[in-house]
C-alpha positions in Angstrom: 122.8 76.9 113.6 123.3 76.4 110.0 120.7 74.5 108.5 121.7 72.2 105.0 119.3 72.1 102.1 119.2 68.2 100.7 119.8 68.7 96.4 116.3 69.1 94.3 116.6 65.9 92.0 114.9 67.7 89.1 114.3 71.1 88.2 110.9 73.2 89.6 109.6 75.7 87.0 107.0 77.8 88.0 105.1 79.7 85.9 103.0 82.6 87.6 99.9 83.4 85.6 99.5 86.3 83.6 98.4 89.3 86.1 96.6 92.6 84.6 96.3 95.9 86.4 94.1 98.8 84.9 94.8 102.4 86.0 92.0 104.7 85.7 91.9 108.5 86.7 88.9 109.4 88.3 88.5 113.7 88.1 85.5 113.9 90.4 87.8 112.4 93.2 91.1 113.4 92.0 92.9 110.5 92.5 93.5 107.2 90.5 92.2 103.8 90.5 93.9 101.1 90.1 92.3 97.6 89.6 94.2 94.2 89.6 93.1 90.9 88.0 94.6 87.8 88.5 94.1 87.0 85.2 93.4 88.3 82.2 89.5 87.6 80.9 90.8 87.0 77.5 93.8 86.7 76.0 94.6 89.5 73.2 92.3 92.0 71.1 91.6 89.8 68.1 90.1 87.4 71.1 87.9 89.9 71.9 86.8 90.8 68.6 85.8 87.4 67.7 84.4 86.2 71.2 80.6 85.1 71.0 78.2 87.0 73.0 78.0 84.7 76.0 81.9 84.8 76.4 82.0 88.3 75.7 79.3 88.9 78.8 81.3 86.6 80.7 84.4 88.9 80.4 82.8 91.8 81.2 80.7 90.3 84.4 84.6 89.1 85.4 85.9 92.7 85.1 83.0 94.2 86.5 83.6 91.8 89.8 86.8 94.1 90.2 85.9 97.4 89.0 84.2 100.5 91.1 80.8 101.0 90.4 81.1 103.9 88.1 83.0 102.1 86.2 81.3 98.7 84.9 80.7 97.8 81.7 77.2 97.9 80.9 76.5 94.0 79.4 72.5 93.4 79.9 70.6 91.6 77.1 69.4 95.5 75.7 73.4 96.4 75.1 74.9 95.4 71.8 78.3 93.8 71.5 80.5 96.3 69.6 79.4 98.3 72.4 80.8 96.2 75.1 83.3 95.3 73.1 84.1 99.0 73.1 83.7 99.7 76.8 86.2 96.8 77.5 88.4 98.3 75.1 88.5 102.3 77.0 89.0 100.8 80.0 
């Protein structure tokens, strides 16, 4: 049975949001990780550069939601920014 599709009146545009995927080789287990964000937690590197502390943490807690244990960032009051700023960065 053929089934007829009535015509779409306007155009549909959908626009999937940016996804991000990290691959990280892990030599104790010899194998590699691969984490997947929906989205990005910011934007581009000069975002990340100039983020204030509190949005800079916030990145980091959202990445750390996805990563492996051994691999968090480190973000606690006692860690400075360049260095988080650094860990996002390797990863």
């Amino acid at each position: 049975m053929d089934t007829v599709r009535p015509p779409i009146s306007r155009p549909l545009y959908y626009t999937p949001p940016p996804a991000v995927a990290l691959q990280t080789t892990s030599l104790s287990t010899d194998s590699i990780i691969i984490t997947s964000f929906q989205r990005a937690p910011f934007c581009c590197h000069e975002d990340l550069v100039t983020m204030p502390r509190p949005e800079l943490v916030q990145a980091a807690e959202s990445i750390n939601e996805r990563l492996p244990k051994a691999l968090q960032i480190a973000c606690g009051d006692d860690v400075e920014d360049a260095d988080i700023r650094r860990a996002i960065e390797v990863l």
